[in-house]
N, C-alpha and C positions, 0 to 999 in steps of 0.2 A: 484963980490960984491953983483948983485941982487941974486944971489943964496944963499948965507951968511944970508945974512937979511932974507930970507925966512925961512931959516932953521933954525933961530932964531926965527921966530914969534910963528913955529910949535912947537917949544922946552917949549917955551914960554906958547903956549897953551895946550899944554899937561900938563906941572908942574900946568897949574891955576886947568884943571880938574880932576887932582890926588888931588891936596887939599882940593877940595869941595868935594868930593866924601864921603858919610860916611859910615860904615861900622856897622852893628847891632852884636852886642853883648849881651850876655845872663846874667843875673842877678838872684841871687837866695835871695830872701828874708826869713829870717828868723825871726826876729821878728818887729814890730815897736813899738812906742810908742808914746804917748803926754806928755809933762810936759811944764805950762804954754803956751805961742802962737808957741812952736816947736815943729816939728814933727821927730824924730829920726827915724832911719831906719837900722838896724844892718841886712847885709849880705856876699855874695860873689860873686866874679866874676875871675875865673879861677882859684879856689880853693883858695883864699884869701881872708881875712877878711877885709871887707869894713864898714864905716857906713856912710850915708847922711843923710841929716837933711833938714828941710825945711820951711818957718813962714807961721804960720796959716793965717797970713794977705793977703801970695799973693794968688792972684787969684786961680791958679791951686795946690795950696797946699792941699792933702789929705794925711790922712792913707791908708795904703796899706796892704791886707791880706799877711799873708805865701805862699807862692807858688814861680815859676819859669814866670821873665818877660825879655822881651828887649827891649834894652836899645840902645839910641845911643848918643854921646860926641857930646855936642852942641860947635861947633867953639868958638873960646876963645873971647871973650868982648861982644858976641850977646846972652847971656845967663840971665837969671834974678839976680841972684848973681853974685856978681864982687869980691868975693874976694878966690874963689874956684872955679876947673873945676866944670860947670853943665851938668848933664845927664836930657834926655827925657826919662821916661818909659813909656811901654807900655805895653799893652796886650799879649801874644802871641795866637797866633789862633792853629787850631787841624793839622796845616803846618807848625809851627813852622816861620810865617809871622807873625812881627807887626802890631798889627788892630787899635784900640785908645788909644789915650794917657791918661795915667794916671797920670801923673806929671812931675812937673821937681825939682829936686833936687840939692843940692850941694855936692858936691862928698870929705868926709872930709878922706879917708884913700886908698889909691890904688897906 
């Protein structure tokens, strides 16, 4: 029985730090825009066409030049929008490492 429970708690802690675990992901921005307090953001990410958007009101909302960034899927209810997955983008650096963030978005097609 105490080995049962054991092997449940490890089972147990393994499944919580696979969940937390996140995983960086490449994002190719192709174009953005503004219209009114939104920021649209038309690109891809594994050869599919995505766009995010974002309100100029929150805090880290900007535009974002063309180029190739990553990105990583912020856990679901801890993100700034609640009604779409959000991504965190980022910089990438000359290693292909996330350096700073450049925003966070809400992920409206993927």
């Amino acid at each position: 029985m105490r080995c049962a429970r054991r092997a449940c708690m490890v089972l147990l802690l393994i499944s919580v730090s696979a969940l937390s675990c996140t995983s960086t992901e490449t994002i190719v921005v192709k174009k953005s825009s503004v219209e009114k307090d939104v920021i649209t953001v038309d690109g891809g990410i594994d050869g599919k066409s995505v766009q995010l958007m974002c309100f100029m009101s929150v805090k880290n909302c900007r535009e974002i030049p063309d180029g190739v960034y990553s990105f990583i899927r912020v856990t679901p209810g801890k993100g700034i929008y609640t009604d779409c997955p959000n991504i965190d983008i980022y910089v990438k650096d000359s290693n292909d490492k996330k350096t700073e963030q450049v925003s966070e978005y809400c992920l409206l097609g993927n």
